[in-house]
C-alpha positions as CSV (number, residue, x, y, z in Angstrom):
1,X,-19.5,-14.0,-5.8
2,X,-16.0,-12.4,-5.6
3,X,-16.8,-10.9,-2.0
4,X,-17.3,-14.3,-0.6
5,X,-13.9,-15.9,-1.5
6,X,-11.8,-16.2,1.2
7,X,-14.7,-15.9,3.4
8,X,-14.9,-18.7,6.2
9,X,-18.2,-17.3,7.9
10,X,-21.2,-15.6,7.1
11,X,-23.7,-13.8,9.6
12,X,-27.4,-14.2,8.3
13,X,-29.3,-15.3,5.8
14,X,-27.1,-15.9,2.2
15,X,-29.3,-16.1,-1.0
16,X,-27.1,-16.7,-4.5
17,X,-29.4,-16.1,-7.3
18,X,-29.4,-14.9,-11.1
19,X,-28.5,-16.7,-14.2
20,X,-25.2,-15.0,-14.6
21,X,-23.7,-17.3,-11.7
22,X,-22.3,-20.2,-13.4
23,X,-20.1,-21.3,-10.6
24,X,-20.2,-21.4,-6.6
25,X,-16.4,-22.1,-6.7
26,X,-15.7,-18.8,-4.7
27,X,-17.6,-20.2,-1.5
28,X,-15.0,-22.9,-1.2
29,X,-14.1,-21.3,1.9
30,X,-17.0,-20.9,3.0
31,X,-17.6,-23.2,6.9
32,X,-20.8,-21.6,7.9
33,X,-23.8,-19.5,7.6
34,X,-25.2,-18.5,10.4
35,X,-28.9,-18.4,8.5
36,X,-30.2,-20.0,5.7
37,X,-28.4,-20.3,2.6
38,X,-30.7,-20.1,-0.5
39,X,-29.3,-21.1,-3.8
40,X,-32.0,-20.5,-6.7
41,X,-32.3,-19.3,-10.3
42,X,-28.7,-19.7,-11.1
43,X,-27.1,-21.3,-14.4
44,X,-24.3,-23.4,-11.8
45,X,-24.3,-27.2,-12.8
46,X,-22.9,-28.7,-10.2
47,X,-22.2,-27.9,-6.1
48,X,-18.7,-28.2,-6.1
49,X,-17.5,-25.1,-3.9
50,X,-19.6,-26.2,-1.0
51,X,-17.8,-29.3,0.2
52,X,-16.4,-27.7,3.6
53,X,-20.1,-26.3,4.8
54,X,-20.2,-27.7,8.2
55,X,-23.5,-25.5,9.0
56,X,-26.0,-23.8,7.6
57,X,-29.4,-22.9,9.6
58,X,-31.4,-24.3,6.2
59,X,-30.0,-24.8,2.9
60,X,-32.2,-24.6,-0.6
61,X,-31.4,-25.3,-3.8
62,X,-34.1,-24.7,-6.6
63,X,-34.6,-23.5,-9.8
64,X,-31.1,-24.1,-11.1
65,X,-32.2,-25.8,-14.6
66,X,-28.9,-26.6,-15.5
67,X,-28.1,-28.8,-12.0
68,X,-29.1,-32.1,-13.0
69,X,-27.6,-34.0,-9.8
70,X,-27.3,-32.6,-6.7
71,X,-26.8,-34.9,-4.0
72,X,-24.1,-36.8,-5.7
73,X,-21.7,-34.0,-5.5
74,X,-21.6,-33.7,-1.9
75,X,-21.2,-37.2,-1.3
């Protein structure tokens, strides 16, 4: 996750995964992914980090048991 901070742009597909992520704070950068962006199997309880995504060719979020509420945190 520490390669991605600072990081305003990503070429191809971007897939965050494993229980040791707890956080997607470092992608707060983050404005686009030129794929999809796949968020799955993480321990992250909340989204905050990906407010300023502007594009993304598809993004999915599954498996994260401990993210009760997604939608509401990028309201």
């Amino acid at each position: 996750m520490d390669a991605l901070a600072d990081c305003e742009a990503f070429t191809g597909d971007l897939s965050i995964t494993g229980d040791v992520i707890s956080s997607l704070q470092a992608m707060s950068s983050l404005l686009m992914v030129a794929g999809n962006l796949n968020i799955y199997d993480t321990s992250i309880e909340s989204l905050a980090g990906l407010e300023n995504i502007l594009g993304a060719g598809e993004i999915n979020i599954y498996n994260n048991a401990n993210l009760n509420s997604c939608c509401q945190a990028l309201e």
